[in-house]
C-alpha positions as CSV (number, residue, x, y, z in Angstrom):
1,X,125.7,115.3,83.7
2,X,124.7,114.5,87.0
3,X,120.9,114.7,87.7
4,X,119.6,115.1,91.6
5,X,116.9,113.3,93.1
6,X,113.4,114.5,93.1
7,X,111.2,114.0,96.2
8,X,107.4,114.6,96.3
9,X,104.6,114.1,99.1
10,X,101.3,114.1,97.8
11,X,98.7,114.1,100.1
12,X,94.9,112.4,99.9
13,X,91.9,112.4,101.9
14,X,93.1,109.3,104.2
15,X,97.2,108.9,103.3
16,X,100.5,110.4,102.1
17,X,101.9,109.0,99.2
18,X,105.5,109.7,98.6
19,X,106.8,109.5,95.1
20,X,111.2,109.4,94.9
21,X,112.9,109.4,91.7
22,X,116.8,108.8,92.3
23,X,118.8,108.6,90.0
24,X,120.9,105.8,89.2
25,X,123.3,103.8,86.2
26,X,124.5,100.9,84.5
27,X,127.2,101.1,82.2
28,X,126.9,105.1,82.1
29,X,123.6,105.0,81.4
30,X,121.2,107.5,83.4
31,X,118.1,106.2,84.7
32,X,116.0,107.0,87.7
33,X,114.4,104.8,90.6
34,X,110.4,105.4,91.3
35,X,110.2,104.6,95.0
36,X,106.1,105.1,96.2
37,X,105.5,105.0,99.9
38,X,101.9,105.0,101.3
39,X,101.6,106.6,104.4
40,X,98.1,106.4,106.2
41,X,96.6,109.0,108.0
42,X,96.2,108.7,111.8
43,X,92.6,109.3,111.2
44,X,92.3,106.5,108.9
45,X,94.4,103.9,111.5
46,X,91.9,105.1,114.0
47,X,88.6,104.3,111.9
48,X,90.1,100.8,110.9
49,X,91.2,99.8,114.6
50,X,87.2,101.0,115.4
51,X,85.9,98.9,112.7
52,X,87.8,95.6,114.6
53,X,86.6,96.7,117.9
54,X,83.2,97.3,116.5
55,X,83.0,93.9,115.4
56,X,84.7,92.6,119.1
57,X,82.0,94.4,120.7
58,X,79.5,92.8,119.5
59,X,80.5,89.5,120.4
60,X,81.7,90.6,124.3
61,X,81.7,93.5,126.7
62,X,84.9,95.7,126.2
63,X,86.2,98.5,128.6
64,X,88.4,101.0,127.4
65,X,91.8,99.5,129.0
66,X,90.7,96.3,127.0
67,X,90.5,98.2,123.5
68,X,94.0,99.7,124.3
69,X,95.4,96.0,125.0
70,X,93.4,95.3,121.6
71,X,94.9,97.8,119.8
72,X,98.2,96.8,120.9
73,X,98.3,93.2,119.9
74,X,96.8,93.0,116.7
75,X,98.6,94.3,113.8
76,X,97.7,95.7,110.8
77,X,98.5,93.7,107.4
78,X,98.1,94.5,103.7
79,X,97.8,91.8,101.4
80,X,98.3,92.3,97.7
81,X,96.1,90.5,95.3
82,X,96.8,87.1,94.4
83,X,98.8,87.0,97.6
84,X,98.4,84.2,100.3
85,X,97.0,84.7,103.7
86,X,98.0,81.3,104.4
87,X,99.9,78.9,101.8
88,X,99.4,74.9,101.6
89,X,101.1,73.1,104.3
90,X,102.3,76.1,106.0
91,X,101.2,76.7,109.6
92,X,98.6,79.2,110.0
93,X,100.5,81.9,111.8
94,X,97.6,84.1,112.2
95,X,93.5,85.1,113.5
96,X,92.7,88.5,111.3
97,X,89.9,90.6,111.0
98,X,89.3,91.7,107.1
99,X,88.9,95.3,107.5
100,X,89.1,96.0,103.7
101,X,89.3,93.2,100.7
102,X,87.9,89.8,99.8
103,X,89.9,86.2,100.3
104,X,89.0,82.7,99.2
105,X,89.4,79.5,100.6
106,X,90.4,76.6,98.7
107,X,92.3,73.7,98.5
108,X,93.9,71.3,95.6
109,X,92.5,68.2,94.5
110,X,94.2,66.2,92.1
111,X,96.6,69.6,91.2
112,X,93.7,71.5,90.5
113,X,92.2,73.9,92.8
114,X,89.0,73.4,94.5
115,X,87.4,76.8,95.5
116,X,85.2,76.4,98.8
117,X,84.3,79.8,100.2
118,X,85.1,83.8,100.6
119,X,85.3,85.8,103.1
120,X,85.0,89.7,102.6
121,X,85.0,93.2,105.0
122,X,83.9,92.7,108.4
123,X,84.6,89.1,108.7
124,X,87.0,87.0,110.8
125,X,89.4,84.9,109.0
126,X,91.6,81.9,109.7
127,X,92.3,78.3,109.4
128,X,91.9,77.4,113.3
129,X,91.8,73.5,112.8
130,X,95.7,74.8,112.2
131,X,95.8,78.2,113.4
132,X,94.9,76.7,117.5
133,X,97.1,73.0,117.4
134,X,99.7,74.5,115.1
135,X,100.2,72.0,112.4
136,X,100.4,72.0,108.8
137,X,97.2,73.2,106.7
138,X,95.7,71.6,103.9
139,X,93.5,74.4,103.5
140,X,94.8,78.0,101.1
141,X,93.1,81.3,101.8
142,X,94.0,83.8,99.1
143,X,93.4,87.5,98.8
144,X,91.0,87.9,95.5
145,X,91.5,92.1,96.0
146,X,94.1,94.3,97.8
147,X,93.4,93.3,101.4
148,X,94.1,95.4,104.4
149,X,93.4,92.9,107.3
150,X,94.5,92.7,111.4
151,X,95.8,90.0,112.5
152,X,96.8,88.4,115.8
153,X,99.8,85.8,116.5
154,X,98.8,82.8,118.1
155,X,101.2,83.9,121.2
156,X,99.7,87.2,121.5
157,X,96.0,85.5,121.1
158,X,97.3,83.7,124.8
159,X,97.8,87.3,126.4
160,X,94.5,88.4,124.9
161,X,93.0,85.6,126.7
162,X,94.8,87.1,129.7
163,X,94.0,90.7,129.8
164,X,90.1,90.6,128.5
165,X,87.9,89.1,130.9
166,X,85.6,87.8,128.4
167,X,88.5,86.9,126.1
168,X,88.8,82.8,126.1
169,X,84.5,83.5,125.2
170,X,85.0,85.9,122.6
171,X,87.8,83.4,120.5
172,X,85.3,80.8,121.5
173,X,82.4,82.2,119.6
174,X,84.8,82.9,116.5
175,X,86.2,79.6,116.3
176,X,82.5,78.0,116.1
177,X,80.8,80.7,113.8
178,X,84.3,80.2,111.2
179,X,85.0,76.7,111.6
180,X,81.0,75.4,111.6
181,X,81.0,78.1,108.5
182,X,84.0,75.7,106.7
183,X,82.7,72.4,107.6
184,X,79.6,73.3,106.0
185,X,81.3,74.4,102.8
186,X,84.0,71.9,102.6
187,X,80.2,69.8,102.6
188,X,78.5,71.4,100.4
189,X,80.9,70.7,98.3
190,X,80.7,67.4,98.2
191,X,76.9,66.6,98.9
192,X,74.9,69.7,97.0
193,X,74.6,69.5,93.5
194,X,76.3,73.2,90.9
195,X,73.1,74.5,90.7
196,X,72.7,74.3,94.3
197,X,75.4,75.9,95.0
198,X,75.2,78.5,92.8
199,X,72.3,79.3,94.1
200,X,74.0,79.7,97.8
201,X,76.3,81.6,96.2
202,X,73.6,84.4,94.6
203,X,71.9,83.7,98.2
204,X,74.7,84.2,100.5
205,X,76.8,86.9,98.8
206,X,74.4,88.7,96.6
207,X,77.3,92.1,96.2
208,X,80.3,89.5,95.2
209,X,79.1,88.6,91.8
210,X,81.0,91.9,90.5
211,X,84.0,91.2,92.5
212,X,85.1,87.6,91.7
213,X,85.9,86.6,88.5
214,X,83.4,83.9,86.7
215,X,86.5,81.3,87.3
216,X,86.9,81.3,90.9
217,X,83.1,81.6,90.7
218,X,82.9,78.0,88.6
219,X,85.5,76.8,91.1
220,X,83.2,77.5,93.7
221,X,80.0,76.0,92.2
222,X,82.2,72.7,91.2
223,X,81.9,73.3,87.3
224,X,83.9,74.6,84.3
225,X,83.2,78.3,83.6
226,X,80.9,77.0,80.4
227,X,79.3,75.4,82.8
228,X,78.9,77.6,84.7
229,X,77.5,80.2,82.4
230,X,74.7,77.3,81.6
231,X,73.6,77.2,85.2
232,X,73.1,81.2,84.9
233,X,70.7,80.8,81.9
234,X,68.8,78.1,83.3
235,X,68.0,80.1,86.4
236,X,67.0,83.0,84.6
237,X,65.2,81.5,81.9
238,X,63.2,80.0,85.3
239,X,62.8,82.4,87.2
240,X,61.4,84.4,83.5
241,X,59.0,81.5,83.6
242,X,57.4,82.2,87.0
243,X,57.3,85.9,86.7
């Protein structure tokens, strides 16, 4: 017997989510298709394009002609987790903003995968030693969570420079505060010793503990997660002692 399709929207506090089931067959046999679409609210689009020009504010002056020319060129982008932001040797193809989520940077070593900083909410991300000459990257950036970032093309980064006055200054400041922020990584890497860095990992990102696993975590620091879980006890055990 032929069944009809069944269409629901169900709406939240920020989106619409539509649920479809259709139906459909293979050799005779009835089944149905589950189709979800997530619709955000205006309201919400408006608070996350905010949150970017919050953040662009308080690097230059903006007037409101220059948000509009902002909202127009960047574009928002979800990233699912596990995803790539940018894949090994691929040309970086975009400057984001992180408005919601929490990616990694890494690269691979010998085939195995050498973790050397995050980047969460609030927080410019690219790879510009690619992203601005357009060549190949050695560098991965991963999402860790279900991102929601905007992002910027590097041909529609050229008419930014064109239609904000302080535009050229604004990449300018990016560029040095994410690339110096790399460099220093990638370093730290290779010159502090895992305790160290697990300890600049506590220091600088005291609220990721909970949101990265205790392998990327390891990765990070340089050691295997038994290691890893070593270095913990050590710390506590001295900072016990002083107490």
């Amino acid at each position: 017997m032929a069944m009809s399709g069944y269409l629901r929207n169900v709406q939240g506090k920020d989106s619409l989510i539509r649920i479809a089931l259709r139906p459909g067959g293979i050799n005779n046999a009835c089944f149905y298709h589950i189709e979800l679409s997530y619709f955000y609210s205006k309201e919400r689009a408006v608070l996350l394009m905010k949150q970017l020009i919050q953040a662009i504010r308080s690097l230059i002056p903006l007037s409101p002609k220059e948000e509009q020319v902002i909202g127009q060129l960047f574009i928002r982008k979800n990233y699912k987790k596990g995803s790539f932001f940018l894949s090994e040797g691929a040309i970086c193809k975009y400057a984001g903003f992180i408005s919601r989520g929490l990616m990694r940077f890494y690269i691979n070593v010998d085939g195995e995968e050498k973790t050397y900083g995050f980047l969460q909410e609030n927080q410019f991300i690219s790879n510009y030693a690619s992203f601005v000459p357009r060549v190949p990257s050695q560098q991965v950036i991963q999402a860790l969570e279900d991102s929601e970032l905007y992002v910027i093309t590097h041909a529609d980064l050229q008419k930014l420079y064109q239609e904000l006055k302080y535009g050229e200054r604004m990449v300018r400041v990016i560029i040095e505060q994410v690339f110096i922020q790399a460099l220093t990584d990638l370093n730290s890497f290779y010159t502090d010793t895992p305790e160290a860095r697990y300890r600049k990992f506590i220091t600088e990102h005291p609220d990721l503990g909970q949101r990265i696993s205790q392998y990327h975590i390891a990765s990070f620091v340089g050691v295997k997660p038994q290691s890893l879980s070593r270095i913990r006890k050590r710390i506590l055990h001295q900072g016990a002692k002083g107490s």
